[in-house]
N, C-alpha and C positions, 0 to 999 in steps of 0.2 A: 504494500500500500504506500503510497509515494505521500499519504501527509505522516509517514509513523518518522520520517526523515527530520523533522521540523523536532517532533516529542524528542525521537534518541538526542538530537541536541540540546534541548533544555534538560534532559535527566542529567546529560554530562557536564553540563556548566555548572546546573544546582549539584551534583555530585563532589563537582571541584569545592563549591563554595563551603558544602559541609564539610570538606577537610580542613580547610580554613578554618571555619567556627569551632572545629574539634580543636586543632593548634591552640585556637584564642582558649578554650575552656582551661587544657591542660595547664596554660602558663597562666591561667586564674583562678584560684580554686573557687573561688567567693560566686562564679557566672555560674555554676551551677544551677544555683535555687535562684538565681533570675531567672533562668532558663522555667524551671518548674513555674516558676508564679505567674511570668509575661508570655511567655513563646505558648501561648495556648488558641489564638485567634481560630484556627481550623475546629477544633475539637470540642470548644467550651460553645460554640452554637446550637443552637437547637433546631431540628429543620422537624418540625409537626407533622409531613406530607410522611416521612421516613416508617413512624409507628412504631420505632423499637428505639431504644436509647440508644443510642450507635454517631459514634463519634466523626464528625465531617469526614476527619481525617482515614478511618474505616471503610468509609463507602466506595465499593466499586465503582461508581459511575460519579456525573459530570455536573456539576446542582453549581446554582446561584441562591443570597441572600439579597434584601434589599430591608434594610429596618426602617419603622417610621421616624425616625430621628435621621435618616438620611433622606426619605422621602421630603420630609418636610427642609431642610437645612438645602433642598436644591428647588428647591419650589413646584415639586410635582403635584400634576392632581387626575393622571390618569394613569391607566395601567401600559398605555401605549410610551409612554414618557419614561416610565421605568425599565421596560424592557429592553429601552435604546442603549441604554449602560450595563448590558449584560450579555456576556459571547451567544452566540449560536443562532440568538434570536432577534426577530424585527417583526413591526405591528404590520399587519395590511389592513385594507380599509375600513374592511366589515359595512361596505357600502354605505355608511354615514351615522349606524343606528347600532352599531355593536362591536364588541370587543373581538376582534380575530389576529390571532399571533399565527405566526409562523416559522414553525420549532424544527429546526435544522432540515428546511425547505418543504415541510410537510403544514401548511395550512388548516387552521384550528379554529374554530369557531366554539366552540364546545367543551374543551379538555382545562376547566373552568372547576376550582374547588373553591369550600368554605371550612376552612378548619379538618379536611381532606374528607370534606361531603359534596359529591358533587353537584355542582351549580353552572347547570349545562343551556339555559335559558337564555338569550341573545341579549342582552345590552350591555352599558356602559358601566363597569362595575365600579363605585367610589373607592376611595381609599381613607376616610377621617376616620374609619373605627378600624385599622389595621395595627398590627405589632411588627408585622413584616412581610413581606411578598418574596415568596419560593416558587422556583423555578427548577424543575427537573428534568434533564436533558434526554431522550434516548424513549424509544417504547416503554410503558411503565404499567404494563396490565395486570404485575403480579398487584401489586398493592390498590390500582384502580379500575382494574378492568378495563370493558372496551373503548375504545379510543385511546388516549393517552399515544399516538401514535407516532410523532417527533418528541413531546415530550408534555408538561403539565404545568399549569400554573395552581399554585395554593395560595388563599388568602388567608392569613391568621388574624385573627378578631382583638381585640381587646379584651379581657376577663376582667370580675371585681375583683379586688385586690384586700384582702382581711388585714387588718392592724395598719393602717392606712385611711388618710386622708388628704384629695389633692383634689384643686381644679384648673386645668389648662384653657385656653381659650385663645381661635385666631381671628383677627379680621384681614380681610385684605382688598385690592383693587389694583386693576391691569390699566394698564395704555389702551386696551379694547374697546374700557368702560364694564370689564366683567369685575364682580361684587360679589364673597362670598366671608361667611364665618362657620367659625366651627367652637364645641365645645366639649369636654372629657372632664368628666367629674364623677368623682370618687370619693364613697365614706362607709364606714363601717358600722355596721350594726349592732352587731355585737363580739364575744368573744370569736364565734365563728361564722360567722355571716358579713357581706359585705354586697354593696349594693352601688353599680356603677351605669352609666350614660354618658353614651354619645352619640352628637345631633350635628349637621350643618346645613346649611342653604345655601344656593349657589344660583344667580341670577347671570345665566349666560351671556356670551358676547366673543365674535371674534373679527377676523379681518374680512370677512366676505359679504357681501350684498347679503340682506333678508335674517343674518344669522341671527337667532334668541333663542333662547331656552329657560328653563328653572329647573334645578334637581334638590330633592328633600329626602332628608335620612334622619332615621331616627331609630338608636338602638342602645336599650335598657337591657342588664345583664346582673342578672344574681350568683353570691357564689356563697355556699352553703358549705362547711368543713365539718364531719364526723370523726372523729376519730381519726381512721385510716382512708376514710371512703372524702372524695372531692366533688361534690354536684356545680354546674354551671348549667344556669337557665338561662335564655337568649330569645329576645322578639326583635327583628329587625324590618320597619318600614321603607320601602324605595319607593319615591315619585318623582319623574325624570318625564321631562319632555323637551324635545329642541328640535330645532332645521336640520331640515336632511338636505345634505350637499355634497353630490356623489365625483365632484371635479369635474374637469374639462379634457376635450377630446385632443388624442395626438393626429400629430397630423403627416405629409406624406411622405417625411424621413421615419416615421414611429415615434416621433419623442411630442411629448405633450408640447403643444404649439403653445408658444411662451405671450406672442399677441392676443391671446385672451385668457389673460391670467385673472384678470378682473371679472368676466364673465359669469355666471350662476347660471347652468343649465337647468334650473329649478324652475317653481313655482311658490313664491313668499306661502299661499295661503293652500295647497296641497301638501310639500313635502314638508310630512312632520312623523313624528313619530310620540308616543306615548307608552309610557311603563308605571303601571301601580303593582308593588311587590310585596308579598306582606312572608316575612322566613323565620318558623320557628327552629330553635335547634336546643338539645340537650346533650349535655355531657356527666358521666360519669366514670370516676377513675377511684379504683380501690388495691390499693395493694395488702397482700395477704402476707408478704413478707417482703425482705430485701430482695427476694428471686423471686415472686411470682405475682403479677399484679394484672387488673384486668380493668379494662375499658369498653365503654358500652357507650355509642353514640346513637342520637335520634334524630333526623331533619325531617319537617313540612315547609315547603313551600307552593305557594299560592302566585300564579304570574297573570296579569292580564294586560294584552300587550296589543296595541292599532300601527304598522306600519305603511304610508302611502307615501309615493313621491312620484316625480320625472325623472330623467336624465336622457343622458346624448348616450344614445344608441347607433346612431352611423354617422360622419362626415368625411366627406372627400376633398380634400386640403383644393387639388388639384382641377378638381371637375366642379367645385363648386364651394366657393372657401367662403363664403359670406352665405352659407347654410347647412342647417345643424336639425338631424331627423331624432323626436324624442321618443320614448318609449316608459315604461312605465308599470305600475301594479300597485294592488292595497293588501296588505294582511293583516290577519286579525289572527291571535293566539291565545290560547286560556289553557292554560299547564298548571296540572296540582304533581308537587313529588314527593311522597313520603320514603324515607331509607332510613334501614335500621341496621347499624351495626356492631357488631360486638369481636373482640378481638382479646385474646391472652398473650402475654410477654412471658417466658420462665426463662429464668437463665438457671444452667445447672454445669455441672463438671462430671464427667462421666471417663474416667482413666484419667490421659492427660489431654484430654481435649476439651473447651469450655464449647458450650454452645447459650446460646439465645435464639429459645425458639418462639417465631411469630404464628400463633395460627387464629385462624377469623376466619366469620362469617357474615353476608352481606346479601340483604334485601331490599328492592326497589322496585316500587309501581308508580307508575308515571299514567295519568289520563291525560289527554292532549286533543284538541277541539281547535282545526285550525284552518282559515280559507285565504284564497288569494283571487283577488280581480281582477283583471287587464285593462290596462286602459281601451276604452272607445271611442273612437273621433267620428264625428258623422259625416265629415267632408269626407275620408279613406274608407270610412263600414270596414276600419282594420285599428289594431292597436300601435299604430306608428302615424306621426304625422309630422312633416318638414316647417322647420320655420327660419326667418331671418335670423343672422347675430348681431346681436345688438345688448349693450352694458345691461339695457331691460328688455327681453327677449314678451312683453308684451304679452304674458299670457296672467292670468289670475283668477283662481278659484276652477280653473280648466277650461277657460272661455278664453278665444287669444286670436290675432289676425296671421295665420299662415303666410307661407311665403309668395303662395300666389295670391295673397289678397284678400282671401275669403276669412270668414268667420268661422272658426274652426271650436268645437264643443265639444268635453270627454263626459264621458260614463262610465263611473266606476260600476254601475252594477247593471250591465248588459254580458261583459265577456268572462262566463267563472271558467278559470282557469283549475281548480280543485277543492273540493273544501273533506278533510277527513277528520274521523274522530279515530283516533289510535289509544289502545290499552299496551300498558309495557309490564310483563313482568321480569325480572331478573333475580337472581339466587346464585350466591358464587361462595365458595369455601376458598381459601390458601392457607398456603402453609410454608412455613421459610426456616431454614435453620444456619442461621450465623456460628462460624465451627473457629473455636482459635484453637487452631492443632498446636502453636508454637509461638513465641514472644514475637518472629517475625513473621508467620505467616498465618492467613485467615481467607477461612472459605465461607461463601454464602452460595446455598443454592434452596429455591424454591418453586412450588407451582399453584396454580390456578386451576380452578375449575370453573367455567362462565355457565351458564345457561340462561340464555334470552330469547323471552317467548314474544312477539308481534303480531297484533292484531289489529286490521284497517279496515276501515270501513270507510269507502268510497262515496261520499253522499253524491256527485255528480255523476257519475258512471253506473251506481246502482250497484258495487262491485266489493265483496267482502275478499281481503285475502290476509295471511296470514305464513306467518317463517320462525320455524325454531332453529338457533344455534346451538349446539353446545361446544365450547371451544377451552385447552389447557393449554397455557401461558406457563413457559420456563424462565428462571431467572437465574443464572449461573454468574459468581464473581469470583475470583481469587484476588487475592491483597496480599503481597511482601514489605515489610516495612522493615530498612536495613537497620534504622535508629528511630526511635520511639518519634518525634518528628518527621518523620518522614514515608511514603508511600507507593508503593507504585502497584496499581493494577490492572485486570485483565476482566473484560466484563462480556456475558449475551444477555440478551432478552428480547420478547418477543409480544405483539400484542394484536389487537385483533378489531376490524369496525364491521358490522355489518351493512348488508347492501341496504339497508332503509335510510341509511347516513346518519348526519353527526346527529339532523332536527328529527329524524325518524318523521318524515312529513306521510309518505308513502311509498309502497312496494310496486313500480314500475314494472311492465313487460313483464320479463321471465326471472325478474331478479329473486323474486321467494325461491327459485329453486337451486339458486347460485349462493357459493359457500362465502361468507365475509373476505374480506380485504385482508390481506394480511401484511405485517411490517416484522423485520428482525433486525438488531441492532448487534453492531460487533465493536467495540469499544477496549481500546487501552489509555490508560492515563498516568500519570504522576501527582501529585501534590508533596507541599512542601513545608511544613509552619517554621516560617525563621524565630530565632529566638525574642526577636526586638518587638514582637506581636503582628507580623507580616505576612501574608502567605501570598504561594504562588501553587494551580493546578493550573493543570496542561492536559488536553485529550485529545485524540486523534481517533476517527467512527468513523461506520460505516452501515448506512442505511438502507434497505430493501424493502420495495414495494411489490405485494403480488394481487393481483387483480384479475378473478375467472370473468372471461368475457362468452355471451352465449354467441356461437359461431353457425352462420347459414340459418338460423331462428330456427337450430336443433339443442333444447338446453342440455343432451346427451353428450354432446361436442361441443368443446370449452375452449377455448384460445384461452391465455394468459398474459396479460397486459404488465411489463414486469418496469420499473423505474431504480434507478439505484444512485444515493446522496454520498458520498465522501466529503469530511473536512477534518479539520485541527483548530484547537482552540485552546486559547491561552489566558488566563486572570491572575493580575496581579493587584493584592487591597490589602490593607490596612496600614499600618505609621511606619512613615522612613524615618520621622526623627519625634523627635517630643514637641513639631510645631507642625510638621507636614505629613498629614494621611491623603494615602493616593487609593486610586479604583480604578483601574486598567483590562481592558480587554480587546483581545483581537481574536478575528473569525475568517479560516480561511474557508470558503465551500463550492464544490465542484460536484454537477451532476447528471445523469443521460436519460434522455425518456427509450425505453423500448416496448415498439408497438407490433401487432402481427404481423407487420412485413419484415420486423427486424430494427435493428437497431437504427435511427432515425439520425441519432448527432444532435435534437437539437436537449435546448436545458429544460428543466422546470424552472417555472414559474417563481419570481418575487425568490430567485433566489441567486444571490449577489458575490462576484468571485469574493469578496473580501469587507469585514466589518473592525471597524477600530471603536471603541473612547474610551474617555481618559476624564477624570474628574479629579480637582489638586483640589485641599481643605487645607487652608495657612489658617494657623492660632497666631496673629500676633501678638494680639494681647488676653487676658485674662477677660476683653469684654468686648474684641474684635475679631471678628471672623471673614476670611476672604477664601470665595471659591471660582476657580475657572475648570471650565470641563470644555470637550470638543466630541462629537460625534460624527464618523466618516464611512458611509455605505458607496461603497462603487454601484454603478450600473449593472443592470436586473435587468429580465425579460416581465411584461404585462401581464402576457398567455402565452402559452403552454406551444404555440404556432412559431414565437418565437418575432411575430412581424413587429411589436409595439416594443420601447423600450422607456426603463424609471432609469434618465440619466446619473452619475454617481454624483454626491455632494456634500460637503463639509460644514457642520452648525456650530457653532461656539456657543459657548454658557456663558452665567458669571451670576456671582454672588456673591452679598455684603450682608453682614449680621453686626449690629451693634446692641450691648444690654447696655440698657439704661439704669436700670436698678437690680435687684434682687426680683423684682415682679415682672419687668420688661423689658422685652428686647426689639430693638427694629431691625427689619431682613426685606433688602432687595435683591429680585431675583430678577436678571434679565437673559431672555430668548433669543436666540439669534442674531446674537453683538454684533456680528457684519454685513445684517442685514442681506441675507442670500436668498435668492429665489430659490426655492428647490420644490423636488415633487417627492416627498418621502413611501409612499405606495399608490398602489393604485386596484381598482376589483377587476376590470375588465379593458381591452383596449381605448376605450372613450369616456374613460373615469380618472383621471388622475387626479389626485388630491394637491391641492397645494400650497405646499406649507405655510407658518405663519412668518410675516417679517417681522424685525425688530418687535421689541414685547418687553414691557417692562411692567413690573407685578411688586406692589408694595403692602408689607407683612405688619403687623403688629400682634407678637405673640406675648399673653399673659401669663404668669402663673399666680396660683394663691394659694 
């Protein structure tokens, strides 16, 4: 594999560098117990998504942190903002209304947790009730099941906090005119009881014609202490609505035509979208001993969700560069998910082998009630219709003057495109056993069992169908670690989507009798914890996609539509010195489509030879704080065809924190200090989003 070439050099440099650090110990005796108390950065983390206590520094495979003390300290407030400072991964569009990552070139809409429940529901997920955001690189079905297929995002929550009393609170305001606050407040109840909240409101705004929105959160959390046993109660409200603004079209080099950057292929008073979310969750953790403890989680979620817009569906730069044909649809979604899970932790020693073994089980039913409408124009009696360009393309409420002149009028409810009600069951067991045969060597292997039952029911077609999987997911790691800092290992795994997809909307043609998607990851890495609290991993993967296609419309005869990702990737975070913490990552990725004629040559999609940034945190003083980051994506292909392309481009950060007192501190965060055009993703060929210019965002956080 031509990226393991990049790793064996970083093993051999960090290899060098430990013989150094060994030299410096010897000639110190005293660096020792620094060593023990500071040089823990990899290992003293906690990553929640994990489920066994397993130390960063142990884990076979490839994971990012991001805490809310960094989230906040760079002025983030989406999940697309954070994953720009972290290898492997970059957001795509999600067409204007939801969160879609794409986890080492495999496109995610879905692979969405809540304290590692999944939270597979399309929109815009906040970040003001977060403790950290985890990201886990590579198929991850043992621990999640289906999907998880480049890799997973987790959200961790905030808990009450017992023998404790605080309240944080932010206000802020952008150069856009967006206006939000937030608030976290915590007190205890009693000896064991504690009772916490957190709320913000966010009064949208951004660089583009028509752009507004509001988002509301609101979530109350109790925490209950017995004895041995930990309850965490959880009610979380979302209501979220804003502009759908699905970008501008490229034109007839493929790169989004930069002369209508200003443009809005929208509609002010159509493209909107709406989210009222109402998500309970329960937690309990009891341990029975030092070795054996046990965990039992519970999630309801309640989603009711209206998507409708326009967008630029065709133009021809060439044949007709002053017109833009829109296209269009409305859905409607109402998803309840209940999932129950329960899982044991033992760690025991049996000869001289330690293990920790993981085993659980996991139940989820999903009802799903969901339609979509085509647009209809009465001048076409088709869902497409041409119009001028122009700053205000003239259309409003679906009423607009076409490019020949006419009066042109949509209907959202003349063309139904689908509307199903789907029942989901699933039931999975696994089971994993973390093995230390020896102080430097440790094996992890484990498996899954999925079964997922689908059930559709066609209201437009008249058409009931239905698809059982059952599918076992292996996770195979080995770990040598030459000096208790240090790591190196060797990882598989394997995971699984079925043909209904991420939204499970419905079962298509012959696709119930077609076996799921499948993904396997082959994976080596390094990691490093220097002593001064720094660390550095490094991975090099290798990704496969297999795909049964029905061939000659005989579902007896399968073609196999196979894709395959290779890349390397490198992180370097936490303090070079007692004034400067860095957060460094680079992403190299290289990939092939192969179709039934054979290999093709051309790439996947939204996936970029090369990803960098880089974020510096200066303490100059005890009540000053200065940050500059940069983030640098090369150019990307649109679609999968390979015609359109997302040019590559370089954003710069920056941030100022000053306390004012012991209760205050002021924090300016500005976007894109050199002001660059860029087009950070895009959905489709004539969707390119793009970016924001310059942006400055001024903070005032509390505490008391």
């Amino acid at each position: 594999m031509f990226y393991l070439r990049p790793l064996a050099a970083v093993v051999l440099m960090s290899a060098s560098a430990t013989t150094f650090s060994q030299v410096t110990l010897e000639s110190e005796p005293n660096s020792m117990e620094e060593v023990i108390v500071a040089g823990q950065f990899l290992y003293t983390d906690t990553v929640n998504a994990l489920k066994t206590p397993t130390p960063i520094l142990d884990v076979p495979q490839s994971l990012s942190l991001m805490s809310a003390a960094d989230i906040r300290e760079r002025g983030f407030n989406s999940i697309g903002e954070v994953i720009a400072y972290m290898p492997g991964v970059t957001s795509s569009q999600g067409e204007g209304h939801r969160d879609a990552v794409v986890f080492r070139g495999v496109r995610s809409t879905a692979d969405f947790y809540i304290d590692g429940m999944r939270d597979d529901v399309q929109y815009y997920r906040p970040l003001y009730n977060l403790e950290q955001v985890e990201v886990l690189r590579g198929p991850n079905a043992l621990l999640f099941g289906r999907g998880g297929t480049g890799g997973v995002l987790n959200r961790v929550t905030k808990k009450a906090v017992v023998d404790d009393a605080f309240t944080q609170a932010q206000m802020s305001i952008d150069s856009f005119g967006e206006v939000g606050g937030q608030i976290d407040h915590n007190v205890s109840l009693s000896d064991t009881t504690a009772f916490r909240v957190n709320a913000m409101v966010e009064e949208l705004d951004n660089h583009r014609d028509f752009y507004e929105g509001d988002r509301r959160g609101f979530n109350p959390t109790l925490r209950i202490e017995a004895g041995d046993s930990k309850v965490d109660l959880s009610y979380e409200y979302v209501d979220h609505q804003r502009f759908i603004d699905r970008g501008i079209p490229t034109g007839a080099n493929g790169r989004p035509v930069e002369a209508l950057e200003d443009v809005v292929f929208g509609d002010p008073k159509v493209n909107t979208t709406e989210l009222e979310a109402h998500l309970w969750r329960a937690a309990l953790q009891h341990t029975f001993s030092d070795t054996l403890k046990l965990n039992v989680s519970a999630f309801y979620g309640d989603y009711d969700k209206l998507y409708q817009n326009f967008y630029a569906s065709g133009y021809d730069q060439e044949a007709a560069p002053d017109e833009v044909t829109l296209d269009g649809y409305v859905d409607t979604t109402q998803r309840k998910n209940t999932i129950l899970s329960v899982n044991i932790v033992k760690e025991a020693r049996l000869g001289n082998v330690g293990h920790t073994i993981l085993s659980g089980v996991e139940s989820i039913s999903t009802s799903s009630d969901q339609d979509r409408y085509n647009t209809f124009w009465d001048t076409t009696q088709d869902d497409n219709e041409t119009f001028s360009i122009s700053r205000n393309l003239g259309i409003r409420g679906g009423v607009g003057v076409n490019a020949l002149g006419l009066i042109a009028t949509n209907d959202f409810g003349v063309d139904v495109n689908d509307h199903t009600e789907v029942e989901i069951d699933v039931t999975s067991f696994y089971i994993q056993d973390e093995m230390e045969l020896s102080e430097a060597f440790r094996l992890v292997a484990g498996l899954r069992y999925d079964s997922f039952d689908i059930n559709v029911l066609n209201r437009v077609a008249e058409d009931s169908r239905s698809s059982k999987d059952s599918e076992v997911s292996p996770r195979f790691g080995v770990v040598y670690k030459p000096q208790e800092n240090i790591s190196i290992y060797a990882s598989y795994s394997e995971s699984f989507l079925p043909r209904s997809g991420e939204q499970f909307a419905n079962i298509n043609g012959n696709n119930d009798k077609l076996a799921p998607n499948t993904f396997s990851n082959r994976e080596v890495g390094f990691k490093y914890d220097f002593a001064s609290g720094l660390s550095l991993t490094a991975a090099a993967f290798e990704i496969e996609q297999r795909s049964p296609q029905v061939a000659d419309n005989d579902p007896a005869t399968l073609d196999v539509i196979e894709s395959e990702i290779e890349g390397f990737e490198i992180q370097v975070q936490g303090k070079v010195t007692e004034i400067w913490s860095v957060s460094a990552a680079y992403s190299a990725l290289d990939g092939e489509q192969v179709e039934r004629s054979g290999t093709t040559g051309r790439k996947p999609r939204e996936l970029p030879d090369s990803m960098f940034s880089l974020w510096n945190q200066f303490s100059l003083s005890s009540d000053l704080k200065v940050g500059v980051g940069l983030t640098h994506q090369s150019e990307s292909f649109i679609n999968n065809s390979n015609s359109a392309v997302l040019p590559s481009y370089t954003r710069v950060d920056a941030s100022v924190s000053y306390r004012l007192s012991d209760a205050t501190t002021l924090q300016l965060n500005v976007e894109n200090l050199t002001d660059e055009l860029y087009f950070p993703n895009a959905h489709s060929t004539h969707q390119a989003t793009v970016g924001a210019p310059l942006n400055v965002r001024l903070a005032v956080n509390m505490q008391f």
